[in-house]
N, CA, C and O of each residue as an XYZ file, in Angstrom:
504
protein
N     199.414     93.002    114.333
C     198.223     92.292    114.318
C     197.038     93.239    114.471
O     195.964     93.190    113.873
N     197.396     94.003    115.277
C     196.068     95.481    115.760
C     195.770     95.863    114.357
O     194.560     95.880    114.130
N     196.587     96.199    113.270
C     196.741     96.928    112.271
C     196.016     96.012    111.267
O     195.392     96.571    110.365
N     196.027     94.658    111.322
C     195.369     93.972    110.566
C     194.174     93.825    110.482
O     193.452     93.838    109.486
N     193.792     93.589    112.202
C     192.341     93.488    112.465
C     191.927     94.860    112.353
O     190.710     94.799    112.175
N     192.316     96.177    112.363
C     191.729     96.910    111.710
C     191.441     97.461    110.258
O     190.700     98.315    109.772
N     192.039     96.889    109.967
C     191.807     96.773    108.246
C     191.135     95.720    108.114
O     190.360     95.898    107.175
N     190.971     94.376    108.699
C     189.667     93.416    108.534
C     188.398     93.991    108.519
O     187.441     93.774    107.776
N     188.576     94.970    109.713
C     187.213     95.672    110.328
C     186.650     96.660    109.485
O     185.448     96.800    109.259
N     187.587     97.343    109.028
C     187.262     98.736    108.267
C     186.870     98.045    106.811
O     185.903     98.592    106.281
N     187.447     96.939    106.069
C     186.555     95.832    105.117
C     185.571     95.283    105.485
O     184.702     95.026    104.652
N     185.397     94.933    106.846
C     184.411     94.479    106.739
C     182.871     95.195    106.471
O     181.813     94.827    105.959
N     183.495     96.699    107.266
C     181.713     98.211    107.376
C     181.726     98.212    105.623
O     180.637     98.374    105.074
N     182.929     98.036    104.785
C     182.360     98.511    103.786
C     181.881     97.273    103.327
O     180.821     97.110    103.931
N     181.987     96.761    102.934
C     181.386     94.859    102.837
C     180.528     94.750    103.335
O     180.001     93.725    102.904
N     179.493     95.517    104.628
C     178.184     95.492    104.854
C     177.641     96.256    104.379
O     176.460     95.997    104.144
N     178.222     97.737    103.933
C     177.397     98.892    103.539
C     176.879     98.735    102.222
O     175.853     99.124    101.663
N     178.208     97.825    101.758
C     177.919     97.030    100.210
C     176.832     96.418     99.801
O     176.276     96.401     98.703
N     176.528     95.786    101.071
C     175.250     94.707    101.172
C     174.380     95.113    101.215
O     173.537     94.679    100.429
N     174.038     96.097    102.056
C     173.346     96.972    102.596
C     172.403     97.711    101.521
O     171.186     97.881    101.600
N     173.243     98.088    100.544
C     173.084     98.980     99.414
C     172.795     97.762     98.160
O     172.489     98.261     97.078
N     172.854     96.392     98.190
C     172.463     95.764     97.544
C     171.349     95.392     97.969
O     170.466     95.041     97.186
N     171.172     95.400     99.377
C     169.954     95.289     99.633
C     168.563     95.931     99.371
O     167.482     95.511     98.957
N     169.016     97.045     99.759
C     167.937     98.240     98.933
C     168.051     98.598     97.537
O     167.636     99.710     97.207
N     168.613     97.730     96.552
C     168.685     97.868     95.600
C     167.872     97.013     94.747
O     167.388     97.252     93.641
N     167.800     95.639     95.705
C     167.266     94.558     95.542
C     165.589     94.545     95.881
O     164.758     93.764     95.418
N     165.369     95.656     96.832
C     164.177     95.372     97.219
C     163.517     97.003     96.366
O     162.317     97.275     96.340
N     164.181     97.543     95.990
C     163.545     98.420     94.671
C     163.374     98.052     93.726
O     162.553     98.628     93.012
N     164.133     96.807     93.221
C     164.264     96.552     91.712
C     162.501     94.897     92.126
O     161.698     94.663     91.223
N     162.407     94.206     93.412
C     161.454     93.922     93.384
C     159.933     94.418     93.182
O     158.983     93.978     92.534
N     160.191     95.890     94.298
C     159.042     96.982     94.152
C     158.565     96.794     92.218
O     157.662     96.258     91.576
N     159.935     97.684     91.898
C     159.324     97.627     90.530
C     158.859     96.939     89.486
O     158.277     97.364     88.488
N     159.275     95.405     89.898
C     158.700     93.884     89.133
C     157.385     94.546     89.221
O     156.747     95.036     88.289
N     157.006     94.482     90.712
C     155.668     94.084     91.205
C     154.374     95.225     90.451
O     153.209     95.085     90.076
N     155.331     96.315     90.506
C     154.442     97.260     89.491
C     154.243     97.343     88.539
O     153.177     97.765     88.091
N     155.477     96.861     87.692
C     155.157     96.300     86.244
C     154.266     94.787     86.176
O     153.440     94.602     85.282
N     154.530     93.823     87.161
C     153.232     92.806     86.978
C     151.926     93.059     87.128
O     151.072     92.303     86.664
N     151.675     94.020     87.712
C     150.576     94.686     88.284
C     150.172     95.390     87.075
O     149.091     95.064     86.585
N     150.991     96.475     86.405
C     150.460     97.168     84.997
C     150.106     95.764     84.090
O     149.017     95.872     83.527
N     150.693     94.676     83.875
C     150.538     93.676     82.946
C     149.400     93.188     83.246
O     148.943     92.714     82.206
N     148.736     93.050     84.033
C     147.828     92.643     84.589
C     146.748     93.429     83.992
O     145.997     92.870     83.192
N     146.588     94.631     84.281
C     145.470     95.323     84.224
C     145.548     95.793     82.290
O     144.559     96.053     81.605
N     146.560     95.784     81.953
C     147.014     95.680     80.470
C     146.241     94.323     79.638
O     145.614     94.282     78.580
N     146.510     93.541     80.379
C     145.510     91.876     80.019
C     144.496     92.012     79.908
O     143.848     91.454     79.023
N     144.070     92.700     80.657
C     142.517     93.041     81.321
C     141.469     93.912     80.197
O     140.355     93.691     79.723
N     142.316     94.825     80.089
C     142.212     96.142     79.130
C     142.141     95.551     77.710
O     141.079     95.763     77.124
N     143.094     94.839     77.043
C     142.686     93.858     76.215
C     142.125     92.852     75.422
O     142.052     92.543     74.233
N     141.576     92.261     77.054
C     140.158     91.195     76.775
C     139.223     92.124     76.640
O     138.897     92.185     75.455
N     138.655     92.856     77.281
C     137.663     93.854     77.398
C     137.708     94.696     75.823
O     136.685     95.181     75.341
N     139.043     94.768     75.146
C     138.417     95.044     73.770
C     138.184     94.680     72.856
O     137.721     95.036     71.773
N     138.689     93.552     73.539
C     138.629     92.113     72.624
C     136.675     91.869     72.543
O     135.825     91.742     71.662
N     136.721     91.908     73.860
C     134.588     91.905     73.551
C     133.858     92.775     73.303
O     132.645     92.635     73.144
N     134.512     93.879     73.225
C     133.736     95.308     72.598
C     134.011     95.259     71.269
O     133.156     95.711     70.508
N     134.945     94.843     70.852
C     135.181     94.141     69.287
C     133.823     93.265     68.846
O     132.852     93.803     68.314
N     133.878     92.270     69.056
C     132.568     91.150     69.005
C     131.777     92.030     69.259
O     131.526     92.779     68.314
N     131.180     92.265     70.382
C     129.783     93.311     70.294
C     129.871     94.016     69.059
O     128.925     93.898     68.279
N     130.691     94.618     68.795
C     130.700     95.997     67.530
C     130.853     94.932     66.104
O     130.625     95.310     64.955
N     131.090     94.181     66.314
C     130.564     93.290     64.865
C     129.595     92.274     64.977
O     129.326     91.626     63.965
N     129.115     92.067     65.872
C     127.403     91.590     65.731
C     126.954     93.119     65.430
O     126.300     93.408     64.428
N     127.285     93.875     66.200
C     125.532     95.154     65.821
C     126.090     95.304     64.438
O     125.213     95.493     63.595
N     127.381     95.267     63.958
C     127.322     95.935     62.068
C     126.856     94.894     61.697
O     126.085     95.195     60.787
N     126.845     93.616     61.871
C     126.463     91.863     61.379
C     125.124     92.085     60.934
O     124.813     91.841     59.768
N     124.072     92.654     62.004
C     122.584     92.928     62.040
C     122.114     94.093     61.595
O     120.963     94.264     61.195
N     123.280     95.219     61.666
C     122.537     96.601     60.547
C     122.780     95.917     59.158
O     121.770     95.757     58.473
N     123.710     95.586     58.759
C     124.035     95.250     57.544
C     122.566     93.595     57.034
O     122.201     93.364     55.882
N     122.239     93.055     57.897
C     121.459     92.472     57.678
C     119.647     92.727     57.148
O     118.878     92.206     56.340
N     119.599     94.032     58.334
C     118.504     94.875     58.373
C     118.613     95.378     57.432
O     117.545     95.562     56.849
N     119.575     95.767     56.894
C     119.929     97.174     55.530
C     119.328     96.649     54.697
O     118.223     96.969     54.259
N     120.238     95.474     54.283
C     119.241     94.217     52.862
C     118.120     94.790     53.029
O     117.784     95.858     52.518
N     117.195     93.808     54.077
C     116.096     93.416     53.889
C     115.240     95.051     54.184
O     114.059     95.048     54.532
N     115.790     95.987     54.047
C     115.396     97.531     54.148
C     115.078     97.572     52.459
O     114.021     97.906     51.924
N     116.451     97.085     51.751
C     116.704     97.387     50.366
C     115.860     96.641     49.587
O     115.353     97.086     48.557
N     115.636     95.295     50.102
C     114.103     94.537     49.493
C     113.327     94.969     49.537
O     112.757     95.107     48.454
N     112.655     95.531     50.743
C     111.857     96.341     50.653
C     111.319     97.434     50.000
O     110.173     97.721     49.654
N     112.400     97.986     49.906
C     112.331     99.606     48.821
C     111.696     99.149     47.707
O     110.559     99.385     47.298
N     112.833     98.259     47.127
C     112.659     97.644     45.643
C     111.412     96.933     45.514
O     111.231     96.797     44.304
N     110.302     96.323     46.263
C     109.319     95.414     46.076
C     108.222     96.840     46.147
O     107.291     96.863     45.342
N     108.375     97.901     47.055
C     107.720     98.986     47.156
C     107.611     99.404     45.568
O     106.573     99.658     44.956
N     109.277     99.410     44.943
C     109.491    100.565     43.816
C     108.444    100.028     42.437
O     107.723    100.671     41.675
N     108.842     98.151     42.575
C     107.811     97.787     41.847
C     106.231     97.742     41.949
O     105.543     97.309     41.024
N     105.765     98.164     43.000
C     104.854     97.895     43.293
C     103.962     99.784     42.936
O     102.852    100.087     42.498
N     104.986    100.497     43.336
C     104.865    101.911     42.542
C     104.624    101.999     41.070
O     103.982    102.868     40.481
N     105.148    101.118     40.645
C     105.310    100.818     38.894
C     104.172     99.960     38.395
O     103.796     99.877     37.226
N     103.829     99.526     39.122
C     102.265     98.655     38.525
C     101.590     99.512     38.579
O     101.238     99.891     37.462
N     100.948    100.405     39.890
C     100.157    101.275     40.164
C     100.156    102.733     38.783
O      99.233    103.329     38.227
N     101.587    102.826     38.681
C     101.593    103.540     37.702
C     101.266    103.255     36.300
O     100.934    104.201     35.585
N     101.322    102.019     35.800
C     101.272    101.618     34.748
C      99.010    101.248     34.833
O      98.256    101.237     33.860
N      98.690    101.058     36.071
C      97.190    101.016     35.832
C      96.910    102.223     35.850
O      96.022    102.392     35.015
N      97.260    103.475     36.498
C      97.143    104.504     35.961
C      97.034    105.127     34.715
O      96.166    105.689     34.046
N      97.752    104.947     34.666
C      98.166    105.017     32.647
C      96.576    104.619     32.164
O      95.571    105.297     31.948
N      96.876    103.196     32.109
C      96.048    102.700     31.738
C      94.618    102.958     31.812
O      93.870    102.923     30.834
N      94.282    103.206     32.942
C      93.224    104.350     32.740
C      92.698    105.564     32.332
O      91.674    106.039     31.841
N      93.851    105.898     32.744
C      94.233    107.779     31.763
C      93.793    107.491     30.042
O      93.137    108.268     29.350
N      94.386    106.097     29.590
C      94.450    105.997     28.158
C      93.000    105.524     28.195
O      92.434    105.852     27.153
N      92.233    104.888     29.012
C      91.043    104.652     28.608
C      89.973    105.432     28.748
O      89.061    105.455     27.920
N      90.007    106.257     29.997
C      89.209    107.882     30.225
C      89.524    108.622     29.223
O      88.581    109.388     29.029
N      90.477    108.825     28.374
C      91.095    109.468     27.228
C      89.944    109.147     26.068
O      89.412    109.992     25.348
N      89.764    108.116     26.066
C      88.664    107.973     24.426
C      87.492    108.140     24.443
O      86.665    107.983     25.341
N      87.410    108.464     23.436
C      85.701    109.091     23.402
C      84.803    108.112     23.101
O      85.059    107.199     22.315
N      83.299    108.299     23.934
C      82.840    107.480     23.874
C      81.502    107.230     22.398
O      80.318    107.541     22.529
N      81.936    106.793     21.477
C      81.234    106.734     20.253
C      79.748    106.232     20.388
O      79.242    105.111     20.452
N      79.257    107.507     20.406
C      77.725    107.247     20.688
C      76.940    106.115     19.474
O      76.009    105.339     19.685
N      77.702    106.362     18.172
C      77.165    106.206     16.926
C      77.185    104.321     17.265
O      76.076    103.788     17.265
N      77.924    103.779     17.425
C      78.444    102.630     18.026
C      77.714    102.220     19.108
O      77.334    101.051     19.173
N      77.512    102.854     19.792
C      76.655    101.985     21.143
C      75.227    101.934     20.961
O      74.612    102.972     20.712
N      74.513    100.579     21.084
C      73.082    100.744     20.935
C      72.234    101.056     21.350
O      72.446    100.622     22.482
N      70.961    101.680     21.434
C      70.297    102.594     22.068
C      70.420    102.337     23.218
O      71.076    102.999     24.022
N      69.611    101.031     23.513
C      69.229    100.302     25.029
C      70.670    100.914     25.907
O      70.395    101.565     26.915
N      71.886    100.773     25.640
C      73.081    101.018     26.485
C      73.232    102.492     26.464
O      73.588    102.946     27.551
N      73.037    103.458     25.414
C      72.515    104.803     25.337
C      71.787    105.321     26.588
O      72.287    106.181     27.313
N      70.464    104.705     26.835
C      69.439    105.185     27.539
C      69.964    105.200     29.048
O      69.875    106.152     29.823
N      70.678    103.620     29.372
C      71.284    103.534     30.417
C      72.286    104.672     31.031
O      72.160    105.271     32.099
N      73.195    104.783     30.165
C      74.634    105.549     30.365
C      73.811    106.941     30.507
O      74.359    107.812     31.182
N      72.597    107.219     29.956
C      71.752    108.838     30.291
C      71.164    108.851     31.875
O      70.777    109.792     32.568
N      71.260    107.432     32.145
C      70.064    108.336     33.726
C      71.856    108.793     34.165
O      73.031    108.629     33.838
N      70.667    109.667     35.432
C      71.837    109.922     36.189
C      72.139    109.114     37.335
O      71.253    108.655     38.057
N      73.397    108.921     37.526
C      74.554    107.828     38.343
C      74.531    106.676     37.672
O      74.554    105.596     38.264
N      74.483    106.780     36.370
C      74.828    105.306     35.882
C      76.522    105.057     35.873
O      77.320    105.962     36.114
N      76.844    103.894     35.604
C      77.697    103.642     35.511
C      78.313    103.020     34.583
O      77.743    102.120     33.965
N      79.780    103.438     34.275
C      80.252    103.532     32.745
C      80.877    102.007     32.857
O      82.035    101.948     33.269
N      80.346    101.016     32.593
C      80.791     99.757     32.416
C      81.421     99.335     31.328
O      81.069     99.833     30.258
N      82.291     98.515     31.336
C      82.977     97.823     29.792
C      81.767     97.282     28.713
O      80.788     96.594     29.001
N      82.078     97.709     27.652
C      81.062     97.565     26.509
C      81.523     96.715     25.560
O      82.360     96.165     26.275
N      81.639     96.163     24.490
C      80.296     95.460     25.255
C      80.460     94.340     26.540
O      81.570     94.133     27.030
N      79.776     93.950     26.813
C      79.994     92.902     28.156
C      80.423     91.797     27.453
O      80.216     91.534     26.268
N      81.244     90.958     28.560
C      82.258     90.000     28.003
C      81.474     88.800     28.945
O      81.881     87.638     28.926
């Protein structure tokens, strides 16, 4: 019977050490939940946060790209507006260009166009 209960006994230290060792096995393998819920967490976090730096970064391209247009209207209403100017240019160039046919104009407008600072008005008057 001695012999039994010591072999109960000597099953039983290892049957606690067993436990023992499940125990700390158990409370490492919790540790490490808790650190991986903890990374998930701040992983979530990290996520939303680029999730709204996303949105921010496509409103500001939303509004350059908006600005750009109305940059590019601009140019273009400028470019035409360069092109009139140029074309009255011209147009003056071609009319400072001709000579003014004395033989053709009648005296009275002659005498005028002689003082000095007169001014070279459209002939005849309309």
């Amino acid at each position: 019977m001695q012999s039994t209960a010591v072999g109960l006994l000597d099953s039983s230290k290892q049957a606690s050490q067993r436990a023992e060792s499940a125990v700390k096995a158990s409370i490492e393998a919790s540790a490490n939940v808790s650190t991986a819920a903890t990374a998930a967490t701040e992983l979530s976090a990290s996520i939303a946060e680029i999730g709204h730096q996303l949105t921010r970064a496509s409103e500001v391209v939303r509004v350059t790209v908006t600005e750009a247009e109305t940059t590019n209207q601009q140019i273009a209403g400028l470019a035409d507006a360069a092109q009139k100017i140029g074309d009255v240019v011209k147009l003056i160039r071609d009319i400072a260009g001709q000579p003014i046919s004395w033989r053709s104009t009648p005296p009275s407008r002659r005498r005028a166009l002689a003082r000095p600072g007169a001014v070279l008005r459209r002939w005849p008057p309309t």
